[in-house]
C-alpha positions as CSV (number, residue, x, y, z in Angstrom):
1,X,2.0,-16.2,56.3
2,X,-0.4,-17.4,58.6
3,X,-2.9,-14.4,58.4
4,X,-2.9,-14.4,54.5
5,X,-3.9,-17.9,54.3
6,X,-7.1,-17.2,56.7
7,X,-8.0,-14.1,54.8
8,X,-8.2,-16.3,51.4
9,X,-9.8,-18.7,53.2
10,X,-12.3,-16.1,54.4
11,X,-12.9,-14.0,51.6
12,X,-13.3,-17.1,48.9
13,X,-15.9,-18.7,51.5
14,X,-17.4,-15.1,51.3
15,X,-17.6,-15.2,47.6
16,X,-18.9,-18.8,47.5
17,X,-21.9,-18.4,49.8
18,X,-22.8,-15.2,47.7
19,X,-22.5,-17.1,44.5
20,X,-24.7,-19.4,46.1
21,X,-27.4,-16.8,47.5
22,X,-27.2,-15.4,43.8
23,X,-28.4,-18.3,42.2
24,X,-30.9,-19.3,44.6
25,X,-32.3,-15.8,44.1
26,X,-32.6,-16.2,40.8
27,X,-34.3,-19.7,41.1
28,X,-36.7,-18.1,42.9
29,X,-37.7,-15.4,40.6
30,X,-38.4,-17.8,38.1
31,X,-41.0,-19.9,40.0
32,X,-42.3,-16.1,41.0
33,X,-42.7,-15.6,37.7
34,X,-44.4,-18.6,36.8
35,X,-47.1,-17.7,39.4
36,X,-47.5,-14.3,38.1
37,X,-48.4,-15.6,34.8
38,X,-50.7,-18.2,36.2
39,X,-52.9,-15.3,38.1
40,X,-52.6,-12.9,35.0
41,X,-54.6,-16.0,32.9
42,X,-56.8,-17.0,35.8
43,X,-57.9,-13.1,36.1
44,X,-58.4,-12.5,32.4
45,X,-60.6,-15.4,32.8
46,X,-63.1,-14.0,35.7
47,X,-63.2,-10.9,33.3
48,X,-64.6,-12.9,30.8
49,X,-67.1,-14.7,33.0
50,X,-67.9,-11.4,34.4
51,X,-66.9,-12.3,38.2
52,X,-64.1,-9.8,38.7
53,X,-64.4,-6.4,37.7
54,X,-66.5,-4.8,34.9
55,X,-70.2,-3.5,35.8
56,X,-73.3,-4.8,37.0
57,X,-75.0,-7.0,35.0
58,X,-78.5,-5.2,35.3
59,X,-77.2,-2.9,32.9
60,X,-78.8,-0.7,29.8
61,X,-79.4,-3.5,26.7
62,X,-78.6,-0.6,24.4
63,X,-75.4,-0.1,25.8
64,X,-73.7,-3.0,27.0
65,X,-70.6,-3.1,29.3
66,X,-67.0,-3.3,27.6
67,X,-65.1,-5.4,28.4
């Protein structure tokens, strides 16, 4: 009677601290995914301004870079 007690014990602890890992998990990929946006907008940005990405700016006036 003794041994079945521990092993509830045991295994709902077990469950518990993975319900907790679980949700801390997903807290975290939330706030990752709050940075993620936050660089995709800040590089779009730089693209416009030219800064990251595209060609030279000493380019041909008849055809400008797309961008």
């Amino acid at each position: 009677m003794n041994e079945f007690n521990t092993y509830w014990i045991i295994s709902g602890l077990i469950i518990f601290l993975l319900i907790v890992y679980i949700i801390k998990q997903i807290r975290l990929e939330k706030e990752i995914a709050l940075k993620d946006t936050t660089l995709e907008s800040l590089e779009e940005k730089l693209k416009k301004h030219k800064l990251v990405g595209g060609r030279h700016k000493r380019t041909n006036k008849k055809n400008p870079p797309i961008v």
